[in-house]
mmCIF file of the N, C-alpha and C atoms, coordinates in Angstrom:
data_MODEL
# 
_entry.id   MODEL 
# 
loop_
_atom_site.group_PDB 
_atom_site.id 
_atom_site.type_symbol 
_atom_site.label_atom_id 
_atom_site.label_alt_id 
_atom_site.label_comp_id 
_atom_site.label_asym_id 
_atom_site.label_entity_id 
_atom_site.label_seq_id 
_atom_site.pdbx_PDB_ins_code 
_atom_site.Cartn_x 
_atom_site.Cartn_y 
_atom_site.Cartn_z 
_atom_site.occupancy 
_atom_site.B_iso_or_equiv 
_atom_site.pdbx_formal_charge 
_atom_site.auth_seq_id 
_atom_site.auth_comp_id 
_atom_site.auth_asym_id 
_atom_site.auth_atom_id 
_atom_site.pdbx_PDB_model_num 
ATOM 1   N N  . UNK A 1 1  ? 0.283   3.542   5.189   1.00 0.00 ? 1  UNK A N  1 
ATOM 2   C CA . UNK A 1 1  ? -0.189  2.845   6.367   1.00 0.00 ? 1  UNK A CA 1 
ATOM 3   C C  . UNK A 1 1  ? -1.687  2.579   6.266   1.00 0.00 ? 1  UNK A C  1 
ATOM 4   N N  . UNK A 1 2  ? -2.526  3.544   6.033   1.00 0.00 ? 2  UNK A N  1 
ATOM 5   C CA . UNK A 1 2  ? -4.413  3.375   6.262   1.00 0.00 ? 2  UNK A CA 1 
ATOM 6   C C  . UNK A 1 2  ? -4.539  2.347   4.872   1.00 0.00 ? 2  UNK A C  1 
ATOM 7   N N  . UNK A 1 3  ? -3.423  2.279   3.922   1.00 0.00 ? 3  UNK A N  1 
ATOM 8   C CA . UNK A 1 3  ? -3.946  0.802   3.130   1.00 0.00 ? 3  UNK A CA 1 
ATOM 9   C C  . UNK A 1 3  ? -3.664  -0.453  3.538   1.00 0.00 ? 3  UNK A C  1 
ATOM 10  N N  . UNK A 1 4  ? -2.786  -0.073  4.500   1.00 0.00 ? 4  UNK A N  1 
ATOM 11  C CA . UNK A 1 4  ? -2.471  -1.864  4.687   1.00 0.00 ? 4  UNK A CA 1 
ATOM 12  C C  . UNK A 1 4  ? -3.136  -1.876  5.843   1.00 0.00 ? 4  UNK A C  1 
ATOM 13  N N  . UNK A 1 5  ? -3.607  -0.988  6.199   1.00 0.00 ? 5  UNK A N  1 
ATOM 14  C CA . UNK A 1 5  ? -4.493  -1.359  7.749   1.00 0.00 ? 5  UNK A CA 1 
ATOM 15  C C  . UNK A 1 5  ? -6.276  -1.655  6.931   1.00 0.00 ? 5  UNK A C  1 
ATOM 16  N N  . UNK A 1 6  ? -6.267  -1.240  5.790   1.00 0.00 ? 6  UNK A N  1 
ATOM 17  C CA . UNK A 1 6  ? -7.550  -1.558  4.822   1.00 0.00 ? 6  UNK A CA 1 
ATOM 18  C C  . UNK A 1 6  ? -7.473  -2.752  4.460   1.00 0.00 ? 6  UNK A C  1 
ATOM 19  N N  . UNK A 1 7  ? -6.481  -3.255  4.049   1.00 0.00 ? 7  UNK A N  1 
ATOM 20  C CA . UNK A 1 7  ? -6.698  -4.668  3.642   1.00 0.00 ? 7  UNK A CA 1 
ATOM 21  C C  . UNK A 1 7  ? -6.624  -5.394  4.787   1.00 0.00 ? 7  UNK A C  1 
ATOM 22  N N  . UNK A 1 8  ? -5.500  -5.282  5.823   1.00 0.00 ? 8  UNK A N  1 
ATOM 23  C CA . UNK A 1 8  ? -5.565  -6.166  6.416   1.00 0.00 ? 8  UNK A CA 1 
ATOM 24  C C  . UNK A 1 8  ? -7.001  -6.474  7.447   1.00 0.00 ? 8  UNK A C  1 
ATOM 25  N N  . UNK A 1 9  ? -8.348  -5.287  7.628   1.00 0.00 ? 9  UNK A N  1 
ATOM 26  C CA . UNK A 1 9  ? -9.291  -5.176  7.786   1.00 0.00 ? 9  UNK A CA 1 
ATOM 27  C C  . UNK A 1 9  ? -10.240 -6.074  6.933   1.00 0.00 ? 9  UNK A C  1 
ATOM 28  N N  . UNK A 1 10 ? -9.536  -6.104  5.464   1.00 0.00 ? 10 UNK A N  1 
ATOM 29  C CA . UNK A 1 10 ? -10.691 -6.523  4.872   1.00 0.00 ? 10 UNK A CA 1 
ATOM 30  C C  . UNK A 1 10 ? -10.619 -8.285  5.109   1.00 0.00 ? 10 UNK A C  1 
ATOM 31  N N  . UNK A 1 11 ? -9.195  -8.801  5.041   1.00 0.00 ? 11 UNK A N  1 
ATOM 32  C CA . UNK A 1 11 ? -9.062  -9.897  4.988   1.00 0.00 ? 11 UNK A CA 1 
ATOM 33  C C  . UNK A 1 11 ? -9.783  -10.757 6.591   1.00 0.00 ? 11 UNK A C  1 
ATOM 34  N N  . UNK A 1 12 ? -8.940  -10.062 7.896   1.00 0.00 ? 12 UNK A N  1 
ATOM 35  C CA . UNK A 1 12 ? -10.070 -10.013 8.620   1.00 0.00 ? 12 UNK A CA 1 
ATOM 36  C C  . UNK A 1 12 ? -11.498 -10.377 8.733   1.00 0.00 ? 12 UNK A C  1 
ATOM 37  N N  . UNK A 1 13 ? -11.710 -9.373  8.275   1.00 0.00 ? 13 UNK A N  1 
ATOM 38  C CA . UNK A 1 13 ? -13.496 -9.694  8.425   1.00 0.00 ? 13 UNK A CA 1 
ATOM 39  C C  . UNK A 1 13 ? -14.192 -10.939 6.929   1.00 0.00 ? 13 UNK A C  1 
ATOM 40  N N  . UNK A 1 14 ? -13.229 -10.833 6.049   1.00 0.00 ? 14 UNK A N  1 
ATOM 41  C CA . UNK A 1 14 ? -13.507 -11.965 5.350   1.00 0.00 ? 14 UNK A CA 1 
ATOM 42  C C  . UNK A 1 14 ? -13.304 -13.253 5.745   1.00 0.00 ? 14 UNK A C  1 
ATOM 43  N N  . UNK A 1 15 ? -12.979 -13.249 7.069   1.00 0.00 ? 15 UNK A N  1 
ATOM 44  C CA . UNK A 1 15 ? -12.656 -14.791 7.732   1.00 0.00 ? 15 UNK A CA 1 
ATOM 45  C C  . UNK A 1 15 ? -11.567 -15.777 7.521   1.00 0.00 ? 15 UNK A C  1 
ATOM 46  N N  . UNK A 1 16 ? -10.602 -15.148 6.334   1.00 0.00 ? 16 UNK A N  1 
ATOM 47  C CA . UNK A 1 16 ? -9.604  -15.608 5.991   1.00 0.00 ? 16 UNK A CA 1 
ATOM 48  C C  . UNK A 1 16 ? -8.584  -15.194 7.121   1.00 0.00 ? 16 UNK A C  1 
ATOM 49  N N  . UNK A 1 17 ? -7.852  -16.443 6.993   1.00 0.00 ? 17 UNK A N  1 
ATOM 50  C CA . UNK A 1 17 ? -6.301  -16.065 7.860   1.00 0.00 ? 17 UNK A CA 1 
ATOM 51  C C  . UNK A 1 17 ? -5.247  -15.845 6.956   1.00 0.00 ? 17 UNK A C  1 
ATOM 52  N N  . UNK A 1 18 ? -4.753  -14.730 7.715   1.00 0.00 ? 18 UNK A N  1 
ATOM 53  C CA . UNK A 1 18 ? -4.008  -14.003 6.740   1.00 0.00 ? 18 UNK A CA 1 
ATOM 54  C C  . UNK A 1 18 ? -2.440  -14.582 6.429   1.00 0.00 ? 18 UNK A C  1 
ATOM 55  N N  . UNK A 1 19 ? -1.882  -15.596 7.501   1.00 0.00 ? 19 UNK A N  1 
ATOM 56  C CA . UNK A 1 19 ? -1.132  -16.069 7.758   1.00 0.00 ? 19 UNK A CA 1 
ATOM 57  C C  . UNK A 1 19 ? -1.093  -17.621 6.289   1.00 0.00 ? 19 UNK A C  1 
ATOM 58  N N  . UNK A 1 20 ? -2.144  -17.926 6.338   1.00 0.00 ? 20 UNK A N  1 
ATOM 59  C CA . UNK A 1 20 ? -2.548  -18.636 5.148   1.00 0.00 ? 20 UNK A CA 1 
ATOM 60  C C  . UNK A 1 20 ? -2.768  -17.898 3.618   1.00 0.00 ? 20 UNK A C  1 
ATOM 61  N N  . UNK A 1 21 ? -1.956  -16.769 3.779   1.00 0.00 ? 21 UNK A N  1 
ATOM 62  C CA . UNK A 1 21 ? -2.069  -16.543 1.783   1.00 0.00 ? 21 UNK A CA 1 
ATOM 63  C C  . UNK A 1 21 ? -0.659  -16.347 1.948   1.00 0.00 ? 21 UNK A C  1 
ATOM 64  N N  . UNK A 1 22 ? 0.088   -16.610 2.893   1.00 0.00 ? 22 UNK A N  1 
ATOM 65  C CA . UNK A 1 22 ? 1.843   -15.789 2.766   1.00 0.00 ? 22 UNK A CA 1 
ATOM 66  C C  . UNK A 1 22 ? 2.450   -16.651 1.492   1.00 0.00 ? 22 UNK A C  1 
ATOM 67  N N  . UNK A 1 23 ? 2.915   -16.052 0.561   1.00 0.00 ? 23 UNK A N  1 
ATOM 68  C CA . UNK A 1 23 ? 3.604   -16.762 -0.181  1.00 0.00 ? 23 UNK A CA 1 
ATOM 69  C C  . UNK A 1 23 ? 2.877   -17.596 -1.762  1.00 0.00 ? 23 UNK A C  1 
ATOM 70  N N  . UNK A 1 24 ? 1.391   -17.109 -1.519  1.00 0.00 ? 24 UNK A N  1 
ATOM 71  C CA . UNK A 1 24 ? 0.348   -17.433 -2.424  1.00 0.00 ? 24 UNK A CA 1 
ATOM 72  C C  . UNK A 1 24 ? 0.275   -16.449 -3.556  1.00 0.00 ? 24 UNK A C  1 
ATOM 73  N N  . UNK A 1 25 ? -0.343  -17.085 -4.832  1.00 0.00 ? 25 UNK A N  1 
ATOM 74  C CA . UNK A 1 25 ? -0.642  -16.090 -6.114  1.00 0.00 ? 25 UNK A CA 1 
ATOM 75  C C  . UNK A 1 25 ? -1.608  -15.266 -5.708  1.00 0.00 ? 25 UNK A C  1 
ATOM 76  N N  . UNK A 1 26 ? -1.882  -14.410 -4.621  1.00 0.00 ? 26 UNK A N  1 
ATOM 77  C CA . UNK A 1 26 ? -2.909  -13.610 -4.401  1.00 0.00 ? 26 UNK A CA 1 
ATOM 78  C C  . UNK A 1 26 ? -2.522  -11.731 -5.357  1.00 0.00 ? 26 UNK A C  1 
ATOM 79  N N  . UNK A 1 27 ? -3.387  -11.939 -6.011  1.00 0.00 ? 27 UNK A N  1 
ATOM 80  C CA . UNK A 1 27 ? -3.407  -10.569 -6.939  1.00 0.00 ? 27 UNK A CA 1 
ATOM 81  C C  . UNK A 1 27 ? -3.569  -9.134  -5.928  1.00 0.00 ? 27 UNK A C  1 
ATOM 82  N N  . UNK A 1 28 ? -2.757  -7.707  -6.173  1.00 0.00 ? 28 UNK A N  1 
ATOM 83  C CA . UNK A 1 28 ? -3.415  -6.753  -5.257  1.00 0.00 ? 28 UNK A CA 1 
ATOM 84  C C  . UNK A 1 28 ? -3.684  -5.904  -6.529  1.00 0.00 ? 28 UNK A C  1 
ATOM 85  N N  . UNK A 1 29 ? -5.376  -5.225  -6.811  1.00 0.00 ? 29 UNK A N  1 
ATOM 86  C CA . UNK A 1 29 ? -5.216  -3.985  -7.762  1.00 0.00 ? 29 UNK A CA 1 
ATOM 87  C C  . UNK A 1 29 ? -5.838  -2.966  -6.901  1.00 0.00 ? 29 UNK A C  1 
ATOM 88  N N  . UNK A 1 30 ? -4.848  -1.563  -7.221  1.00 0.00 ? 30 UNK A N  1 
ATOM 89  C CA . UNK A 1 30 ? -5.874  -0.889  -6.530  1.00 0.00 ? 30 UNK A CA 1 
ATOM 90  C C  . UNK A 1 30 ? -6.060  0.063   -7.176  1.00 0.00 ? 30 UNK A C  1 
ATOM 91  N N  . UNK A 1 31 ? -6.883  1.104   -6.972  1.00 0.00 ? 31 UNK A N  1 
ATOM 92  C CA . UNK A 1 31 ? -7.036  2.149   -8.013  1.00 0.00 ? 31 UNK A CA 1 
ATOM 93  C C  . UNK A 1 31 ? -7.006  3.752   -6.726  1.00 0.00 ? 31 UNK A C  1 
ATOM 94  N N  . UNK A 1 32 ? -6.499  4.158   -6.944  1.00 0.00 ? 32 UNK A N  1 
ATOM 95  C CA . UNK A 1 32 ? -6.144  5.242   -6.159  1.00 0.00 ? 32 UNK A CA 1 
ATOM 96  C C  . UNK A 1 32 ? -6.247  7.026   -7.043  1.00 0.00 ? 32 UNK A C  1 
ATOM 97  N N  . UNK A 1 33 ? -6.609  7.942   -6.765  1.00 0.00 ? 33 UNK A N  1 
ATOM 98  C CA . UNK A 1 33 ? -6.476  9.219   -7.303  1.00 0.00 ? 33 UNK A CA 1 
ATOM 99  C C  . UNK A 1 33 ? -5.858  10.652  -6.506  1.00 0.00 ? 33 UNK A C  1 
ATOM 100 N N  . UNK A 1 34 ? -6.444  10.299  -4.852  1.00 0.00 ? 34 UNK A N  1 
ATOM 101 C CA . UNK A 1 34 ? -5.866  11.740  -4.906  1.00 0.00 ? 34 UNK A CA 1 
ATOM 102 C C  . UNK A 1 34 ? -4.323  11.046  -3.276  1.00 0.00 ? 34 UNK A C  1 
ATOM 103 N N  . UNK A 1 35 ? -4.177  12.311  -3.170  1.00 0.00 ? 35 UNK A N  1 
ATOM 104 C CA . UNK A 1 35 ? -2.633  12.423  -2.315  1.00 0.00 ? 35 UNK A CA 1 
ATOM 105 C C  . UNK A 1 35 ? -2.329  13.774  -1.657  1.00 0.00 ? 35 UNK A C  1 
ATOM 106 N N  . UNK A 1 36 ? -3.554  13.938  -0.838  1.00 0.00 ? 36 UNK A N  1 
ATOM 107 C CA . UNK A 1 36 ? -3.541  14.730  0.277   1.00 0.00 ? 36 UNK A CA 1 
ATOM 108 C C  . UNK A 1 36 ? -2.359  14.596  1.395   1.00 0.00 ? 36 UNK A C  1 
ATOM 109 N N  . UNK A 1 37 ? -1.058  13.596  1.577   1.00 0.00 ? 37 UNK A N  1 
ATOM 110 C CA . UNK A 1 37 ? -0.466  13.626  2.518   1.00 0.00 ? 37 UNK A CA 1 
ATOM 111 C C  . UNK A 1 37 ? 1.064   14.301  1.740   1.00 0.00 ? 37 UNK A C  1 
ATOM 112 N N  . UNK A 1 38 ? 1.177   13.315  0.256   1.00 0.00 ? 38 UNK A N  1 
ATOM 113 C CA . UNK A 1 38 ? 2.062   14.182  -0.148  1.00 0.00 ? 38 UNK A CA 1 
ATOM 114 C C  . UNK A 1 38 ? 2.057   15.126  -0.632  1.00 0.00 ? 38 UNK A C  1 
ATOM 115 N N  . UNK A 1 39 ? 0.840   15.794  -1.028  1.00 0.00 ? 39 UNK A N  1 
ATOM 116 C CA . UNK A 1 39 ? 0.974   17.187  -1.248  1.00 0.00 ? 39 UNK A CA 1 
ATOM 117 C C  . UNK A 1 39 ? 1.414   18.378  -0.101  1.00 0.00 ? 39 UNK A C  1 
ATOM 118 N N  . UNK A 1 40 ? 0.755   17.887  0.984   1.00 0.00 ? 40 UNK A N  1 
ATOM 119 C CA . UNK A 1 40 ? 1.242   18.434  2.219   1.00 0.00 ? 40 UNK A CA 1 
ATOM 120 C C  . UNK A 1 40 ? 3.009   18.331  2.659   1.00 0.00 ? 40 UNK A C  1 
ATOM 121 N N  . UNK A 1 41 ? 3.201   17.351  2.367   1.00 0.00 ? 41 UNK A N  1 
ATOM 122 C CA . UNK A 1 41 ? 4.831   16.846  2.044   1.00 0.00 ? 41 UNK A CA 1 
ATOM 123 C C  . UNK A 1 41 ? 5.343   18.200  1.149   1.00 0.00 ? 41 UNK A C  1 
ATOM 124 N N  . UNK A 1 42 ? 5.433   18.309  0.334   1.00 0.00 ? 42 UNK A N  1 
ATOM 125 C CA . UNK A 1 42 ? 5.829   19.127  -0.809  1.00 0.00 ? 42 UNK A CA 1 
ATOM 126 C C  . UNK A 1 42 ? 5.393   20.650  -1.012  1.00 0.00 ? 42 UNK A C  1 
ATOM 127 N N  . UNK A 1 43 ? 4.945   21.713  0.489   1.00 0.00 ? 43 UNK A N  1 
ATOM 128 C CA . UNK A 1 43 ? 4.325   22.379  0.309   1.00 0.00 ? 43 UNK A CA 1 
ATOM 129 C C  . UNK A 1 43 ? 6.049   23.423  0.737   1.00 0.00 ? 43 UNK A C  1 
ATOM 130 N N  . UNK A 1 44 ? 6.233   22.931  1.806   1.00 0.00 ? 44 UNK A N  1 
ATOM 131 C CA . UNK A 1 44 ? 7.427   23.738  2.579   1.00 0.00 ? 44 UNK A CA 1 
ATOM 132 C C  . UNK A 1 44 ? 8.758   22.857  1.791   1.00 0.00 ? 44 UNK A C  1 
ATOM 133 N N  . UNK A 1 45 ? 9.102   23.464  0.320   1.00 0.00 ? 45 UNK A N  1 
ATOM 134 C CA . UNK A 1 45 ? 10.690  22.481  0.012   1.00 0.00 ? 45 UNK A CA 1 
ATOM 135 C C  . UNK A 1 45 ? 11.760  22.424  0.791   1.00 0.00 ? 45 UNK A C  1 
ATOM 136 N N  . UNK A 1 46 ? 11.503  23.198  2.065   1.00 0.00 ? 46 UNK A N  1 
ATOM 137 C CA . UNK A 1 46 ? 13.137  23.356  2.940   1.00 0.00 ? 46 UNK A CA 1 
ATOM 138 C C  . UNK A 1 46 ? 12.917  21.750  3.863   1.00 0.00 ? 46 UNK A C  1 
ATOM 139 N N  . UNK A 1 47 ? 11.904  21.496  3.834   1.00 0.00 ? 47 UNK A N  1 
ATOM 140 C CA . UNK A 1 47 ? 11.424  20.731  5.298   1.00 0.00 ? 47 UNK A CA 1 
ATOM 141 C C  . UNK A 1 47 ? 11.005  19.253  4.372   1.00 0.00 ? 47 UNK A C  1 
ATOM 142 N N  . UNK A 1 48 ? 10.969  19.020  3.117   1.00 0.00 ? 48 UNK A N  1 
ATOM 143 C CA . UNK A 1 48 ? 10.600  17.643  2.514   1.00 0.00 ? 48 UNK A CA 1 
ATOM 144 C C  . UNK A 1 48 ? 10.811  16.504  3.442   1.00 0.00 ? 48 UNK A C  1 
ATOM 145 N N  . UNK A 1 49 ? 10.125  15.447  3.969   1.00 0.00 ? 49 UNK A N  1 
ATOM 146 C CA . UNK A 1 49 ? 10.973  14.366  4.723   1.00 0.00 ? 49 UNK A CA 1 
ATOM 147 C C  . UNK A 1 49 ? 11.700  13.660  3.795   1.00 0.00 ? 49 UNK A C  1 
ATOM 148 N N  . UNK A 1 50 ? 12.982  13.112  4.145   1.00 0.00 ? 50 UNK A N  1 
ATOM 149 C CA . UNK A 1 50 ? 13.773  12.323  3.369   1.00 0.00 ? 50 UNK A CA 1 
ATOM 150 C C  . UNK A 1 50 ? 12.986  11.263  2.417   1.00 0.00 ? 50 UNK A C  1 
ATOM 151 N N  . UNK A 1 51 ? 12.098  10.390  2.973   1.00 0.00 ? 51 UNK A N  1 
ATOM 152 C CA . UNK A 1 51 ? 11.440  9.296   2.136   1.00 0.00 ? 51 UNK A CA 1 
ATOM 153 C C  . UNK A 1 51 ? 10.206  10.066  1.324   1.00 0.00 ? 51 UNK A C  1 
ATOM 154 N N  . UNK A 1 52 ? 10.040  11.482  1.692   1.00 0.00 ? 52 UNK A N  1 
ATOM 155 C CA . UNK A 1 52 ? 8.923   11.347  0.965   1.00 0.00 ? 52 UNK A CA 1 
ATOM 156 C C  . UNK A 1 52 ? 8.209   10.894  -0.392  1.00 0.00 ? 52 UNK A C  1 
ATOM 157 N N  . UNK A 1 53 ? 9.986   10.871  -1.494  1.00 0.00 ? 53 UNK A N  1 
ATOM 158 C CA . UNK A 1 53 ? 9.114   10.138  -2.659  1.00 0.00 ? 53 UNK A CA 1 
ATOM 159 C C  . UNK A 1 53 ? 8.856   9.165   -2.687  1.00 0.00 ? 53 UNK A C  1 
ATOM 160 N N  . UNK A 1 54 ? 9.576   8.416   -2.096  1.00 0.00 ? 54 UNK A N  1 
ATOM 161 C CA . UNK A 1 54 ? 9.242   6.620   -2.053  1.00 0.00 ? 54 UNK A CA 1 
ATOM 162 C C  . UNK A 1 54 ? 7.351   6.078   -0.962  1.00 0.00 ? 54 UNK A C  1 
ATOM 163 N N  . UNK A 1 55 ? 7.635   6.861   -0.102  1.00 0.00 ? 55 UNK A N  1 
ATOM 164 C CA . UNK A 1 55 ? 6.394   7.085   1.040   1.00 0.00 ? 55 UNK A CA 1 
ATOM 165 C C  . UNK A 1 55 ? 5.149   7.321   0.394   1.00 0.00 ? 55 UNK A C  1 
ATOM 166 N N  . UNK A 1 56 ? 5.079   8.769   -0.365  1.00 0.00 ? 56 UNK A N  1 
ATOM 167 C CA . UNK A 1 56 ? 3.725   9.116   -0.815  1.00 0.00 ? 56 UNK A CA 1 
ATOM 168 C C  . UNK A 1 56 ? 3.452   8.401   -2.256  1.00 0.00 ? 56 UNK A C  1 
ATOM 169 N N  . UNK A 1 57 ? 4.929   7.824   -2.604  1.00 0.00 ? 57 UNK A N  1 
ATOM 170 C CA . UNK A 1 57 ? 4.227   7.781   -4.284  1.00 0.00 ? 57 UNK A CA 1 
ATOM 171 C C  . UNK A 1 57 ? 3.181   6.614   -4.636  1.00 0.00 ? 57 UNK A C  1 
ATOM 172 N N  . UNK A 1 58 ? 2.380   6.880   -4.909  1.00 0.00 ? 58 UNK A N  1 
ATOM 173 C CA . UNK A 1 58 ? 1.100   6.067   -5.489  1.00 0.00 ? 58 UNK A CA 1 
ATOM 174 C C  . UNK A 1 58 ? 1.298   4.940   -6.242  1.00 0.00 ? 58 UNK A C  1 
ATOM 175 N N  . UNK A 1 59 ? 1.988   4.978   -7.073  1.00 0.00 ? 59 UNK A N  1 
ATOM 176 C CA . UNK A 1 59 ? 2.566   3.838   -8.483  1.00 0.00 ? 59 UNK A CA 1 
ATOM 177 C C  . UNK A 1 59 ? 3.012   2.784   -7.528  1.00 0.00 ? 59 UNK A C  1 
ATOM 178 N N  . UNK A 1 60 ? 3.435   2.843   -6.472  1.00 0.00 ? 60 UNK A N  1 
ATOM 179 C CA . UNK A 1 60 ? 3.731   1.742   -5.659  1.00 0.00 ? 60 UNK A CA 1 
ATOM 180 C C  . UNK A 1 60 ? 2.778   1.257   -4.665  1.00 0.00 ? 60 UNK A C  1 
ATOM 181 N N  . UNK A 1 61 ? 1.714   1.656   -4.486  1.00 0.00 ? 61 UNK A N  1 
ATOM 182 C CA . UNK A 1 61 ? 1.057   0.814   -3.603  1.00 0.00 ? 61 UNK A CA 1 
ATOM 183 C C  . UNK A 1 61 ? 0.238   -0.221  -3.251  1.00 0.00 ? 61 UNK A C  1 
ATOM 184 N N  . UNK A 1 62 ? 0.055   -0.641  -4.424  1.00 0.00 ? 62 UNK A N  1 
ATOM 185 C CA . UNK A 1 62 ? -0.067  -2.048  -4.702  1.00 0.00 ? 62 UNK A CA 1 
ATOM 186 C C  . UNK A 1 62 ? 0.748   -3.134  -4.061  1.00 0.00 ? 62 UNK A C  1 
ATOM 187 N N  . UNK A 1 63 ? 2.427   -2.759  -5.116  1.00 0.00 ? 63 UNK A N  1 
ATOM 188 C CA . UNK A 1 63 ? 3.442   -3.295  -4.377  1.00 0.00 ? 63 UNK A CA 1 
ATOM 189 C C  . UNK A 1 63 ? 4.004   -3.591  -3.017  1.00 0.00 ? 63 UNK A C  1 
ATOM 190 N N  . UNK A 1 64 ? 3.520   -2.149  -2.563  1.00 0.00 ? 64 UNK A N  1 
ATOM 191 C CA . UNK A 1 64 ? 3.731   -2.126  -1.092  1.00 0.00 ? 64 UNK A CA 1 
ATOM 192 C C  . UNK A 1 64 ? 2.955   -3.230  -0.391  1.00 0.00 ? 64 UNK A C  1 
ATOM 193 N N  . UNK A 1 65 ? 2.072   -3.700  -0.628  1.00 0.00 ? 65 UNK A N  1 
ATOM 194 C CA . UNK A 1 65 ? 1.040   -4.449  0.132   1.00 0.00 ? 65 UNK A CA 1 
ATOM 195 C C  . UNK A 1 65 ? 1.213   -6.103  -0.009  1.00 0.00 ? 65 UNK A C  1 
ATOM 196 N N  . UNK A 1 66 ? 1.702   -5.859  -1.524  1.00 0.00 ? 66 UNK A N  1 
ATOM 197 C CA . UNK A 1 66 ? 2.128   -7.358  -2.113  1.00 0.00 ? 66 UNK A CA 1 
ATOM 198 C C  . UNK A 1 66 ? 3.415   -7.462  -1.161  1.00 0.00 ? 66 UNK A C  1 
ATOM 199 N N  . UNK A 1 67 ? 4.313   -6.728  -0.750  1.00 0.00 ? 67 UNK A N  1 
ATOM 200 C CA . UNK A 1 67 ? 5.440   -6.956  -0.251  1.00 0.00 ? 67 UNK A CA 1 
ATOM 201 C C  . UNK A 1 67 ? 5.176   -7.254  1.174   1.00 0.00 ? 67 UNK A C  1 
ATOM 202 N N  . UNK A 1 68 ? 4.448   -6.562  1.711   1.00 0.00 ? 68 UNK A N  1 
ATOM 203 C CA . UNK A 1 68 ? 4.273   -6.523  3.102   1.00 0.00 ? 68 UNK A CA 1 
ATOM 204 C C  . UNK A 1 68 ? 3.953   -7.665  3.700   1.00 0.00 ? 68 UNK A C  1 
ATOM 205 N N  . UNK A 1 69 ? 2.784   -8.658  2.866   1.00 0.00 ? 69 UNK A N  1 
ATOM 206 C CA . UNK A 1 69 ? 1.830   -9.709  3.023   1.00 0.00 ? 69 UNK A CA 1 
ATOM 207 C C  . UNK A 1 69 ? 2.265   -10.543 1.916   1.00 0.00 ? 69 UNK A C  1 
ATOM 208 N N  . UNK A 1 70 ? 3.783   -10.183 1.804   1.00 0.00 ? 70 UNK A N  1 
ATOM 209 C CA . UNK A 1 70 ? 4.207   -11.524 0.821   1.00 0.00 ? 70 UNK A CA 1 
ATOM 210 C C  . UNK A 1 70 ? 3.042   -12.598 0.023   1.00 0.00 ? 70 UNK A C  1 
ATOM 211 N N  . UNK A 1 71 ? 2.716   -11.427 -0.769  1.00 0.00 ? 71 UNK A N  1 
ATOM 212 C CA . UNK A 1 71 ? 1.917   -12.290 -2.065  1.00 0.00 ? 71 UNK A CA 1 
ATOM 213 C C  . UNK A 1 71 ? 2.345   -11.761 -2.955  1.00 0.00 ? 71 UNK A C  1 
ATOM 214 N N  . UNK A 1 72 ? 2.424   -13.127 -3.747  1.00 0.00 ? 72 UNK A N  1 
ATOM 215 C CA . UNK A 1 72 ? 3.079   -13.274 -4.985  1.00 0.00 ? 72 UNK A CA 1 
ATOM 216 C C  . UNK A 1 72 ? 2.082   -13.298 -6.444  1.00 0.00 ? 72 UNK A C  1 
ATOM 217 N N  . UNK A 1 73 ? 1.205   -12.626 -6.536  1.00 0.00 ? 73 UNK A N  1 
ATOM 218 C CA . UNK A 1 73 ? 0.284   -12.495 -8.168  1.00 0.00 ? 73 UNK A CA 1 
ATOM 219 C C  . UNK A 1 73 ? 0.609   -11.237 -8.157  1.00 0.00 ? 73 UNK A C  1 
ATOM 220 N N  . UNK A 1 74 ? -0.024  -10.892 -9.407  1.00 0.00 ? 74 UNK A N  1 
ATOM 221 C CA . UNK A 1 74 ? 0.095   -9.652  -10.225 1.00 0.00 ? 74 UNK A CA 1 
ATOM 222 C C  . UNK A 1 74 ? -0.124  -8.295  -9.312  1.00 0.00 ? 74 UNK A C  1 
ATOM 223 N N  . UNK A 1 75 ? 0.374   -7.639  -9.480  1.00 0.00 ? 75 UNK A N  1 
ATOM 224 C CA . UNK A 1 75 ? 0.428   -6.221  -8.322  1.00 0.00 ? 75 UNK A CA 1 
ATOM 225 C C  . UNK A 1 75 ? 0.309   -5.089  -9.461  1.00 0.00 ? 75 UNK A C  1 
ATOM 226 N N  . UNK A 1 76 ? -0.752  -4.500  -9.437  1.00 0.00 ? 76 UNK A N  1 
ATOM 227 C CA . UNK A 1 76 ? -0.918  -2.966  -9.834  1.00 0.00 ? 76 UNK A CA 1 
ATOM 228 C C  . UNK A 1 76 ? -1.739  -2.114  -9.342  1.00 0.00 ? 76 UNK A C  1 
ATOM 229 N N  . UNK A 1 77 ? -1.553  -0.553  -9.942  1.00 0.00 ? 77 UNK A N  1 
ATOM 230 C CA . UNK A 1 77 ? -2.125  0.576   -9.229  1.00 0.00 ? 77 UNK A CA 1 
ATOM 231 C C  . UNK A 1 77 ? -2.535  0.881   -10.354 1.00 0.00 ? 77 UNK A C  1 
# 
């Protein structure tokens, strides 16, 4: 969630409408290291939330954003 509320902040204040890249070659890279929420996820194994691997995992969040804001360029983490 606090990344797509980051971009969609950034695009925002860049004056772009965001409604105008839907469906565009817009590239997302991001570079990410730590994972303070899923580690917290993974502390109690009785209690894991169901999505948590798909939720916390990192390798996707690029994607996630490309998906969300339907843009279509290159997506990596």
């Amino acid at each position: 969630r606090m990344i797509l509320e980051t971009v969609y902040d950034a695009i925002e204040t860049s004056g772009l409408v965001l409604e105008n890249l839907r469906g565009t070659n817009t590239a997302v890279y991001v570079g990410v290291m730590c994972d303070d929420y899923g580690n917290i996820c993974y502390v109690d194994q009785e209690s894991i939330p169901t999505y948590a691997a798909t939720g916390t995992a990192r390798s996707i969040l690029s994607n996630r954003v490309s998906f969300i804001f339907d843009w279509r360029g290159p997506s990596m983490t």
